[in-house]
Structures are given as structure tokens and as C-alpha cells.
C-alpha positions as CSV (number, residue, x, y, z in Angstrom):
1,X,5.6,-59.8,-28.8
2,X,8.0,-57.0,-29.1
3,X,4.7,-54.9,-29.5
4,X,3.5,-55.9,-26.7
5,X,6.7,-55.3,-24.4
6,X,6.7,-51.2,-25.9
7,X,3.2,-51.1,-25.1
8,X,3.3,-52.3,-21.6
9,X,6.7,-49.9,-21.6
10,X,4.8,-46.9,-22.5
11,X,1.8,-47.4,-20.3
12,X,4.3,-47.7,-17.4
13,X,6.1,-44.7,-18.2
14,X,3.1,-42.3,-18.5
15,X,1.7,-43.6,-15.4
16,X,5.0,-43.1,-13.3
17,X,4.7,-39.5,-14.5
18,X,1.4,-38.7,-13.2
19,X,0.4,-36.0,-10.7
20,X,2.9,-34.3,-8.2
21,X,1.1,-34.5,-4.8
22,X,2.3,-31.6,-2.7
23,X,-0.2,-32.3,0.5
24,X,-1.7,-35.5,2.3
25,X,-3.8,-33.7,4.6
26,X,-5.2,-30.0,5.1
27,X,-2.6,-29.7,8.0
28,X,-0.2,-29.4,4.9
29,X,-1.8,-26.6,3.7
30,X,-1.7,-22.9,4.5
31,X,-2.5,-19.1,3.2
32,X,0.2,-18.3,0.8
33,X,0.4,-14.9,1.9
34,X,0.3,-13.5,5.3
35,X,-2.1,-10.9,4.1
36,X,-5.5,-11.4,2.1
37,X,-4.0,-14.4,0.3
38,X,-6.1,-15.7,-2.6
39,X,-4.4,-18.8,-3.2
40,X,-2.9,-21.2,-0.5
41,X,0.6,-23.9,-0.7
42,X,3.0,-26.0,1.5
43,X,5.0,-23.2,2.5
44,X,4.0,-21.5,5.3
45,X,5.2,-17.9,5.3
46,X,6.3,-16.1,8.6
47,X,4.4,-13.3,9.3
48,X,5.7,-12.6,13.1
49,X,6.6,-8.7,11.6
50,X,3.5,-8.5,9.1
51,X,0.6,-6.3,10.5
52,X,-2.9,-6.9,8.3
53,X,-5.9,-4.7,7.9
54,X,-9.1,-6.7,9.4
55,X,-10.8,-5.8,6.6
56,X,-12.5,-9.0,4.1
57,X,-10.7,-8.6,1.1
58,X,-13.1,-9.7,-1.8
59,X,-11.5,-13.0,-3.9
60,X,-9.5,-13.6,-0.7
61,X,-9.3,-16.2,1.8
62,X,-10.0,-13.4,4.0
63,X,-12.7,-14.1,6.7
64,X,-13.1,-17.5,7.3
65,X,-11.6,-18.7,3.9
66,X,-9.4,-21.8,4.9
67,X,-6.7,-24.0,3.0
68,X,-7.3,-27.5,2.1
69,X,-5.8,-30.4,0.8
70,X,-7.9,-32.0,-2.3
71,X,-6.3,-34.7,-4.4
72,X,-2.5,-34.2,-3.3
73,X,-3.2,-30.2,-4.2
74,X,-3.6,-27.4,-1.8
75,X,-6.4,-25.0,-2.5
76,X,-8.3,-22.2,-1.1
77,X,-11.9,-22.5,-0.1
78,X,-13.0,-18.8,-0.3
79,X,-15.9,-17.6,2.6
80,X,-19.5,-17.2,2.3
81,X,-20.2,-13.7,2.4
């Protein structure tokens, strides 16, 4: 029995750890830098002062690259060229 109690424990435990969801929606998400960002997160960074060149950075989400959310992560989805 007393197996069976730390068993049940431990499954509980590692299952309470699991993932860390940072986003429930692509709303959540956004361009982690205000220029040619590569990589995206919940933080939206205030770029009223930036100024960016209009060029499509390669590896960027330059150009039609968006942020979304996918499995509680945020993401970028990098454009077709």
C-alpha cells in the first residue's frame, strides 16, 4: 500500500510541474524586438522612438513574418520569400 501512495505521489508531482504556458491565444504574442526580430514573446516592446529600415532581414520576422501562440508558447512564423 505504502508503494502505491509514493507512486501515485510522484506521478502527481511530475505532472503539476509540467509546461509553463506563457500565451492562450496569438493576441498574446508579439515581435520581441521592434526591429527585424527573429524570435517573438509576451512582452510587447515600445517602439514609439524606434525608426526601422524597410528592408526584409533574412531569419527575421521581417515581411509578413507574424507571432503565434502554439501550445502555451509564443513563436515566430518566418515569411515565404
Amino acid at each position: 500500500m505504502k508503494k502505491l501512495v509514493l507512486v501515485l505521489l510522484l506521478v502527481f508531482l511530475v505532472g503539476c510541474s509540467g509546461v509553463n504556458f506563457e500565451c492562450e491565444s496569438d493576441d498574446d504574442c508579439f515581435k520581441a524586438t521592434c526591429c527585424h526580430a527573429s524570435s517573438c514573446s509576451t512582452a510587447q516592446p515600445d517602439c514609439t522612438m524606434v525608426a526601422c529600415t524597410e528592408e526584409c532581414a533574412p531569419d527575421t520576422l521581417d515581411c509578413g513574418g507574424k507571432c503565434i501562440c502554439n501550445n502555451g508558447q509564443c513563436e515566430g512564423v518566418m515569411a515565404d520569400f
